[in-house]
N, C-alpha and C positions, 0 to 999 in steps of 0.2 A: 572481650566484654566492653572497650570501651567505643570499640565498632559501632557495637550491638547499642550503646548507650546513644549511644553521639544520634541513628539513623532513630530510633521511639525519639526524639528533641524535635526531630525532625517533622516527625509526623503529628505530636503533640503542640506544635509551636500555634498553629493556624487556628486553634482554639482558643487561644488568646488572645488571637488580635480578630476575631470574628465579629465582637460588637462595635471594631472600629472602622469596618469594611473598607468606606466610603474612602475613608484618608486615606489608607493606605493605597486602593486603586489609584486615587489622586497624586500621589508621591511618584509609586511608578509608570503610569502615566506620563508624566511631565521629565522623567528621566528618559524612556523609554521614545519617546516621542518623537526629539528630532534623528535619532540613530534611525529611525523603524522607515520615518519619509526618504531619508536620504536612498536607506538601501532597495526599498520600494519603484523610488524614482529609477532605478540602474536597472534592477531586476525586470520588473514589467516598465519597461521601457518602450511606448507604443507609437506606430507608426501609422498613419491615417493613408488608406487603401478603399478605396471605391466608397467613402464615406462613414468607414467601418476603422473601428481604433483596432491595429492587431497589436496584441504583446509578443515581441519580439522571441520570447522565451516560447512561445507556442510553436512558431514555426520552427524554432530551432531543433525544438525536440521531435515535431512534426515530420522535419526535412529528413532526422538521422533515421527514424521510422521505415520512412518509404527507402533511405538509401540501403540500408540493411537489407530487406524485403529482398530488392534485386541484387544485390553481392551478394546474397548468401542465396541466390536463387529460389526465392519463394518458400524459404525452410516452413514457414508459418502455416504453409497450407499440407505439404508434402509428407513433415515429417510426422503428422498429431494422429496415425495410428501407430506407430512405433513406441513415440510418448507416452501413449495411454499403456501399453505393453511395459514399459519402463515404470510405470506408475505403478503398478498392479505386482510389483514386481518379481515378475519375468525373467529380471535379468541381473538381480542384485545378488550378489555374493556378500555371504555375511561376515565373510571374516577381509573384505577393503575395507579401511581405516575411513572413519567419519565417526556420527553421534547418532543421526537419524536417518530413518527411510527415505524414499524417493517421497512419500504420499506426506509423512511427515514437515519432510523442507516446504512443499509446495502451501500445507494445511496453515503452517506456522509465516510463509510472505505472503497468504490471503488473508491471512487474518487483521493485516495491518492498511492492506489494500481497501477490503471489505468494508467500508464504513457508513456515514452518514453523508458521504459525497455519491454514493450509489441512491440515498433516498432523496434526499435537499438539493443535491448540487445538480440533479438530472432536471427536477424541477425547474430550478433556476436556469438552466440550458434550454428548457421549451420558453420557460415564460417570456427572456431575453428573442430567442431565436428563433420560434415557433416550431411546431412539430419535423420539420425538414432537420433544424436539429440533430436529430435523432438520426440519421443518413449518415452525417460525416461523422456522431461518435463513435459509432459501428465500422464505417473504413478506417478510421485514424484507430481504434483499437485492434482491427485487425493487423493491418502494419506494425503497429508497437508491437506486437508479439515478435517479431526480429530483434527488435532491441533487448530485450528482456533477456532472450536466448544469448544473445552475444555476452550482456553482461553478467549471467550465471553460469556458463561456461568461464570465465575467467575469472570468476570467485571460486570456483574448484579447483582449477589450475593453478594459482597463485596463494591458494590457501596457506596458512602455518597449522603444522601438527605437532601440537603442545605435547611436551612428556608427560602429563596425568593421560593423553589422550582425547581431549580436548580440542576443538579445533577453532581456529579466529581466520575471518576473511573476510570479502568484501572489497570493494573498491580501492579502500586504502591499501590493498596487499598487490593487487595487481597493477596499483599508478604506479607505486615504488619501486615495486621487484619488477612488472614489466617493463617499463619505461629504462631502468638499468643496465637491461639487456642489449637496449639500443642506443650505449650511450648518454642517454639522460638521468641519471641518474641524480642531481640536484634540482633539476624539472619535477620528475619523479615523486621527491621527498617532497617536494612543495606543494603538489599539487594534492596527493595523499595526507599530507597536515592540515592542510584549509579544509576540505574535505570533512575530515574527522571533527572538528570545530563545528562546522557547520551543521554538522550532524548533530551533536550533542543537543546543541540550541534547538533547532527544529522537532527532534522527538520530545525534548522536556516542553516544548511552547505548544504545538499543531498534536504531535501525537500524543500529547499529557494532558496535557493541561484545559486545551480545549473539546477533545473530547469528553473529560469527567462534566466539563462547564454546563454543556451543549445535554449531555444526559441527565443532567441534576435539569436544567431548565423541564426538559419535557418530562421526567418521573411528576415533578412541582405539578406542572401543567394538569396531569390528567388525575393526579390526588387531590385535589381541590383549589389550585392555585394561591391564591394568598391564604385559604383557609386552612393550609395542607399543614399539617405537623411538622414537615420538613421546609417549610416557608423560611423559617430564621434560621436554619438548623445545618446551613449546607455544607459546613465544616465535619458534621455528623456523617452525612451521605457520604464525601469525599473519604471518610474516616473507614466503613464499612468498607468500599471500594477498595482502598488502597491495602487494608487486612489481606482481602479476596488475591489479589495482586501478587503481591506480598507473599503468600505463601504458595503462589505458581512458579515466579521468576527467582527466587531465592535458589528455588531448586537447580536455575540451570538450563538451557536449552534443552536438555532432555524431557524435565517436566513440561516447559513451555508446549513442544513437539505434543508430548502426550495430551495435556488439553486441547491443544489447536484443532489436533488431529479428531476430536469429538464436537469442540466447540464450533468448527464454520461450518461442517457440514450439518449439523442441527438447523444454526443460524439463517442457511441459504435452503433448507428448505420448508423453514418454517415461513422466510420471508417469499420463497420462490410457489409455494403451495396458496400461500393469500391471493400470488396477484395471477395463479391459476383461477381460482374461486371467481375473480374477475373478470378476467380473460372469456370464461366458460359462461358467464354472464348476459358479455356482449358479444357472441359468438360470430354472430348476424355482421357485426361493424367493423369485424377483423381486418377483412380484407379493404373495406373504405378508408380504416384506418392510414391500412401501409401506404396507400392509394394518396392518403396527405401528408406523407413521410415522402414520399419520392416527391410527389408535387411542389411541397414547399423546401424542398432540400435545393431545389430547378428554378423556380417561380414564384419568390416568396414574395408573399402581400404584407406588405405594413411594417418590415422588422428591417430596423436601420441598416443601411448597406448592402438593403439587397441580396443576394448571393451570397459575398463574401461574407457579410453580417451575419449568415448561418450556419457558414461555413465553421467560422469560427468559434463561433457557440459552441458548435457540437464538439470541434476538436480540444479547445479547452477542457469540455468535461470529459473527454476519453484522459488526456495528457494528466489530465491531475487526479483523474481515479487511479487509474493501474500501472503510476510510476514509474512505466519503463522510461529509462534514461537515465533517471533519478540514484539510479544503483544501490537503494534500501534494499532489493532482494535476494540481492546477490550474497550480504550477510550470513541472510538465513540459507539460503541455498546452496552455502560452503559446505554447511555441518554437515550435508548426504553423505553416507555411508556409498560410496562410490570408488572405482579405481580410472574412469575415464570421465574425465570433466564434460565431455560432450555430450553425456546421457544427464546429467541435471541440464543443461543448457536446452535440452528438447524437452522436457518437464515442464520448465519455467514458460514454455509456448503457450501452457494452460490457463496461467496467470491471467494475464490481460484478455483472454476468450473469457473465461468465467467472469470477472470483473467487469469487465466492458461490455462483453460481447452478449452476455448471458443475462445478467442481473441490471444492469444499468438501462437496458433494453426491455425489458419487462418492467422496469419502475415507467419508462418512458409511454409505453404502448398502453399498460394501463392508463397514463392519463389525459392520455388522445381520447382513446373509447369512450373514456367517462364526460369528456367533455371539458372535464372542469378549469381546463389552463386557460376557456376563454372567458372565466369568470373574475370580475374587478377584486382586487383586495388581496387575493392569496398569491402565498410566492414560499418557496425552498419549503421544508418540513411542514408544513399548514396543507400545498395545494397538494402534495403525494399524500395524505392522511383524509385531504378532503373525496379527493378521489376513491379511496378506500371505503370509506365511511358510507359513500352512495349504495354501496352493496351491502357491507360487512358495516352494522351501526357502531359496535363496539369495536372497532379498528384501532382508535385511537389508542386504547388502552394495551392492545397486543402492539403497537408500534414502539410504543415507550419499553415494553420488552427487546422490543428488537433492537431498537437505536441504544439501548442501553448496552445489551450481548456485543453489537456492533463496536459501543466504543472502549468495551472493557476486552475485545479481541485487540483491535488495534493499539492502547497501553499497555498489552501484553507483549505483543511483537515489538514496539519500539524500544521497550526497556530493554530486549536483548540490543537493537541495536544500537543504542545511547551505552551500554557497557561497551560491547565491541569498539566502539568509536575511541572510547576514554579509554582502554589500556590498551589502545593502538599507541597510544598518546602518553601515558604515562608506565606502561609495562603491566605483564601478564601477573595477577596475583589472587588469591582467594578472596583475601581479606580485602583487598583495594575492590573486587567485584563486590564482595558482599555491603563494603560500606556505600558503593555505589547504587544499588538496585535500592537499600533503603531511602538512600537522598532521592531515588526517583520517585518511590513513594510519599516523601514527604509532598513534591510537587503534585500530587497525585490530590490532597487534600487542600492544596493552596489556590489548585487550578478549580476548585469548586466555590468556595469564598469570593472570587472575585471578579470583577469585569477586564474582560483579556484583548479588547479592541486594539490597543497599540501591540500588544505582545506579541497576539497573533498575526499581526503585522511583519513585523520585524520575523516572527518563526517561520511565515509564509516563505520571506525575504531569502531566507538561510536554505531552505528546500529548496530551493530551486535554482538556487549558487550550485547545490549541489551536480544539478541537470549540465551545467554548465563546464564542472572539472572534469565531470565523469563521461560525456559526450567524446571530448577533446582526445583521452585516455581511449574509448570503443575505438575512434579510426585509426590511430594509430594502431592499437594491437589487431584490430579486424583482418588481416591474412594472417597472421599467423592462426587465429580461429577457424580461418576458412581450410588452412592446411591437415589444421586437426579433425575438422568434420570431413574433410575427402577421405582422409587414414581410416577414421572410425567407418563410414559407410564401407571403405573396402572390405576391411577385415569381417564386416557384418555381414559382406554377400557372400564371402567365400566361406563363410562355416568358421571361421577362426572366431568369433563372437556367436554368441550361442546361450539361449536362455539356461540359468544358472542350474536349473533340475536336469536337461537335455546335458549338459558340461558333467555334470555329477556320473549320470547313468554310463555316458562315453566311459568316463575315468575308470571308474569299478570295474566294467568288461573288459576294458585294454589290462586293468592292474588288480584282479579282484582281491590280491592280499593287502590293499590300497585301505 
């Protein structure tokens, strides 16, 4: 009860201090502030190439992308009708120990992927980089899909299977307990604790807090903006919100699983059906389109750096949509109900295609056709709505649904992984989980209230430290992955792996008192 008490404080506190806004932003602001530049400065730390600033952390994550791709010989492309097989599942035995489906894991790390960096951030990738853009997010997401693989295969592998049956993994299971293997063992432990730190910060800052922000701004927006009812009221919004929340993640990765599993596929085609409507529009300009997709991806006019200045555009927004590297999904991709780690690890290839490959490319190409990226004034969430709006008037209004659905998937997915993270860190318990997903809800109603410039700063800062440990952790464990995807394909040609209904039917005719 006094769990229960301590996390309603929580959630009741921000209505308190809501007619003081101003100060309080002001307060943490100025606390906030020189921590966020420092780690900024380290983090995107950038290097000036053919006129063109890169952040170091692009190419890093960039580089382990393509290395992947070729050590694991092309899994990205070879293996995604098997995956899909696996997805559908084909091959899942329901009594291997996990929590959730193959369709579940994957429904439950798009959902956190899925966001308003597929609407805003694509934008801001043409506007910066011009439609060529759109070239290298589409290769740089193809390649990530290696990374992704690698690091949801060793969140299966390295998983803990809790005695309720429960299961906690991720990153931090496989820095420690792999890296042990080899010796490193205090390596290990250290790099698996920063990690988990890092994490915490980052879903309660980027995946909390500025999504509710970022949703309350545009619900405002298109209900009358200052005239709106919700104008002073956004401790309200956040309040609703984190209820919704609140009694998804309370439940558990199981419940989480169960709405994800309704909730992105709704989402993706409710948003992937619009920018059909468009697409089908400018039927005629399709192929002009791609026609300024390669062109300027080759020969760009006007956009600083040339080449490289597009390049990089585009790869930042693949890098920072679909998270490979980042190893948020390898969390969710523990809990599969699986006995061979190597069938999530081919799953997770879907990831960054759908993300990148599929949605991010459709925000983009709709707004080539439309035109509108060559128009003065607009930028992020304005020029992808203006674009809509040419066809579909009332767009705006169905977007604020979507970017809302979009950011209330993604503080569903991070609060499971801001729990995992914290009793990585402080140990496995009901009551430590339950007090925890509250406190994330309280953040849920504070990240509404207030201005998050420096914070999301600092939360950018802490994601992508993450890209950083967990990088480091892929090459070193990457043959042993590679060991276990040569075992797993063997046993698959020779009939020893066998979809779970074809294994059943076998069994009964070898054993029929079976």
């Amino acid at each position: 009860m006094r769990v229960l008490f301590a996390g309603l404080m929580l959630l009741l506190m921000p209505a308190a201090f809501a007619q003081d806004k101003s100060g309080i932003d002001a307060t943490i602001n100025s606390i906030m502030e020189p921590i966020a530049n420092i780690a900024v400065s380290i983090i995107f730390y950038t290097v000036s190439i053919a006129g063109a600033q890169i952040p170091l952390i692009v190419l890093w994550l960039a580089i382990a992308a393509i290395f992947f791709t070729f050590y694991f010989r092309f899994i990205n492309f070879r293996a995604l009708g098997h995956a899909l097989k696996l997805i559908r599942g084909d091959y899942t035995d329901p009594r291997s120990s996990g929590e959730v489906s193959h369709f579940q894991a994957l429904a439950t790390a798009l959902s956190s992927t899925i966001g308003l960096g597929n609407i805003a951030g694509v934008a801001v990738a043409i506007s910066l980089g011009g439609p060529g853009a759109t070239f290298w997010m589409i290769l740089v997401g193809l390649f990530s899909m290696s990374t992704k693989f690698v690091e949801c295969t060793l969140g299966v592998k390295y998983r803990n299977e809790n005695p309720d049956g429960s299961i906690s993994g991720g990153p931090m299971y496989y820095l420690s307990k792999g890296l042990a293997k080899r010796n490193m063992s205090g390596f290990g432990k250290f790099l698996a604790a920063f990690f988990a730190i890092c994490m915490i910060g980052s879903t309660l800052g980027g995946g909390n807090m500025f999504q509710i922000n970022q949703a309350y701004q545009q619900f405002v927006n298109v209900t009358g903006g200052e005239a709106s009812f919700f104008a002073d009221k956004a401790w309200l919004f956040g309040l609703v919100v984190a209820v919704v929340v609140g009694v998804v993640i309370i439940g558990g990765i199981k419940r989480i699983a169960h709405v994800t599993e309704v909730l992105v596929p709704f989402m993706g085609i409710v948003y992937l059906s619009a920018t059909l409507v468009i697409i089908a529009t400018h039927i005629g300009q399709v192929p002009a389109a791609f026609a300024t997709i390669i062109t300027g991806a080759f020969a760009p006019e006007g956009v600083a750096g040339g080449i490289i200045g597009v390049m990089i555009q585009g790869m930042r927004r693949a890098t920072f949509s679909n998270e490979a590297g980042v190893g948020t999904a390898a969390i969710a991709h523990s809990a599969v109900r699986t006995k061979e780690p190597i069938t999530e690890g081919l799953v997770a290839l879907y990831e960054p295609f759908i993300d990148t490959v599929v949605i991010c490319t459709a925000t983009a190409l709709v707004i080539i056709i439309t035109g509108v990226y060559t128009q003065e004034g607009l930028d992020g969430v304005q020029l992808t709505s203006a674009a809509f709006a040419t066809v579909i008037g009332w767009f705006p209004y169905l977007l604020a649904i979507i970017v809302i659905l979009f950011a209330l998937s993604t503080i569903i997915a991070s609060s499971y992984y801001m729990v995992k993270a914290s009793t990585y860190l402080f140990g496995e318990s009901p009551r430590i989980e339950l007090f925890l997903r509250l406190i994330f809800c309280g953040f849920t109603v504070i990240g509404a209230t207030l201005q998050l410039g420096t914070v999301i700063d600092l939360t950018d800062a802490l994601f992508f430290s993450m890209a950083i440990i967990n990088i480091i952790g892929l090459y070193i464990l990457a043959p042993e992955v590679k060991m276990d995807l040569d075992s797993y394909w063997l046993r698959l040609r020779s009939g020893e792996i066998r979809p779970y209904k074809a294994s059943r039917t076998k069994a009964v005719l070898t054993n029929p008192t079976d």
